[in-house]
Structure formats: C-alpha cells, structure tokens
N, C-alpha and C positions, 0 to 999 in steps of 0.2 A: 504494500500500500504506500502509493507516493507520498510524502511532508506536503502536508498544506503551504502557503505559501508566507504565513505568521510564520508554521515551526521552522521554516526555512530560514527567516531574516532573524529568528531567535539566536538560531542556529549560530549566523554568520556573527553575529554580535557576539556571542561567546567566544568563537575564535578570533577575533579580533579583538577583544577584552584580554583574551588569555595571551595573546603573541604580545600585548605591550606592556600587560606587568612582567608577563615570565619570556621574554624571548626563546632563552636557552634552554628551558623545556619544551616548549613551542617548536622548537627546528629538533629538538633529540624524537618528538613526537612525528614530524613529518620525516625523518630520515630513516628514521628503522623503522622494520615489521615484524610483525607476531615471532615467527621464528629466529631473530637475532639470537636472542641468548643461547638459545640450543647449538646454532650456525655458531658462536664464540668457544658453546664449550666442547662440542664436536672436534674445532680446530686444535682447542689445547689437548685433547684425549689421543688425538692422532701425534703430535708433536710429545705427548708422554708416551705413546709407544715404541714411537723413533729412540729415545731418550733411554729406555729400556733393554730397546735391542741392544743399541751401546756399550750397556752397562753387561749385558750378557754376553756377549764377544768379546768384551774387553777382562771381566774380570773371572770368566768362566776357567781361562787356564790359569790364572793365580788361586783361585777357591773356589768350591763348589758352592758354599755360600753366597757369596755374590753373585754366581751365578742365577743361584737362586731367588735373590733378591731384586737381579733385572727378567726372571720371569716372571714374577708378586708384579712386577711394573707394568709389566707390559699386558699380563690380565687387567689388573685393573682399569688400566684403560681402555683396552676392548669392549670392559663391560659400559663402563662411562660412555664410549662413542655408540655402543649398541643402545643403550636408551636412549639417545639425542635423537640419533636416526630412527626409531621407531619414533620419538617427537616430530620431528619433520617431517614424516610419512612423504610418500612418491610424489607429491606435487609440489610439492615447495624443494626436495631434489632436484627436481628442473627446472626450477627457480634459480638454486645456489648454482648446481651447475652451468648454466647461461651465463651468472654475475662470472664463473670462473673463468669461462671462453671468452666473455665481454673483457675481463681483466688482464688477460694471458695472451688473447689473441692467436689466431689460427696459424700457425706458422706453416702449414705442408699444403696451403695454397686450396685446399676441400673446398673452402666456404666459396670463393671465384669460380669452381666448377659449373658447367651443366650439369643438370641429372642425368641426360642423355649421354655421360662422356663416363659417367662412373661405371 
C-alpha cells in the first residue's frame, strides 16, 4: 500500500531533521546495508583462517602444540564465517560478490566479450 502523500512529506521532514542535527549518522545510515556487519565479520573470519594456517605450517615442525593451536584457529573461524554466510544467504552473495568485481575489476578481459564469442 503506497504513503499517502502527508506520510510522505512527514517522511521527508524527518530525514531532513535527522541529516542536520546528526549528519554523520545520516551518511553511516545511507552508506551501509542490512548485511555490512556480517560482510565485516565474514572478512575478518577469513583473514583469521589465513592467520591460522600460518601458524600451522609455521609452528607444526617446532610443536605439535602449536600446531594444534593454529588448527583451534582456523576452526574457529570457519565456524564464524559459516554463520555470517548462512546470515547473508544467496542474494546479498551477489551482492558482495558484484561490490568485489566492481572493486577488483575484471582483469582477463570476460566482461568486453560477446556471449556469442564464449
């Protein structure tokens, strides 16, 4: 059901109230979406399992402990980035992934192709 055109101008009045006492909540509010936080802590669970591996190659032929201790790391952050990713479910996936090719850019030339050429 569309806003009448009161709750509309209500509307607009509130974010314009709100953009000039808070600016800087006002643009954190138009720049992120729903999935950031999980998109943030996704990124660090991955960068913790890299971190892990590290510590498992590095310190496995000194102790079996350490060892052990960059495989404690590196579970736990598989489990951390497997509930993120169950949080972001498949559609906001190609979401992030898009922001990744938007930020990375297609380097092997794909996106310039025909369909007809692939």
């Amino acid at each position: 059901m569309p806003l009448s055109e009161n709750e509309q101008r209500i509307i607009a009045e509130m974010e314009r109230s709100l953009t000039s006492t808070d600016p800087n909540f006002a643009k954190t509010v138009k720049t992120t979406h729903v999935y950031h936080h999980s998109g943030v802590r996704l990124r660090w669970a991955v960068i913790g399992f890299l971190v892990g591996l590290a510590v498992l190659v590095v310190s496995f032929s000194l102790s079996t402990v350490g060892g052990f201790v960059g495989v404690a790391i590196m579970f736990a952050s598989a489990v951390v980035a497997e509930r993120h990713l169950r949080t972001l479910g498949r559609a906001s996936l190609r979401g992030v992934a898009q922001q990744v090719r938007d930020r990375v850019g297609d380097f092997d030339g794909s996106r310039f192709r025909r369909h007809d050429d692939l």
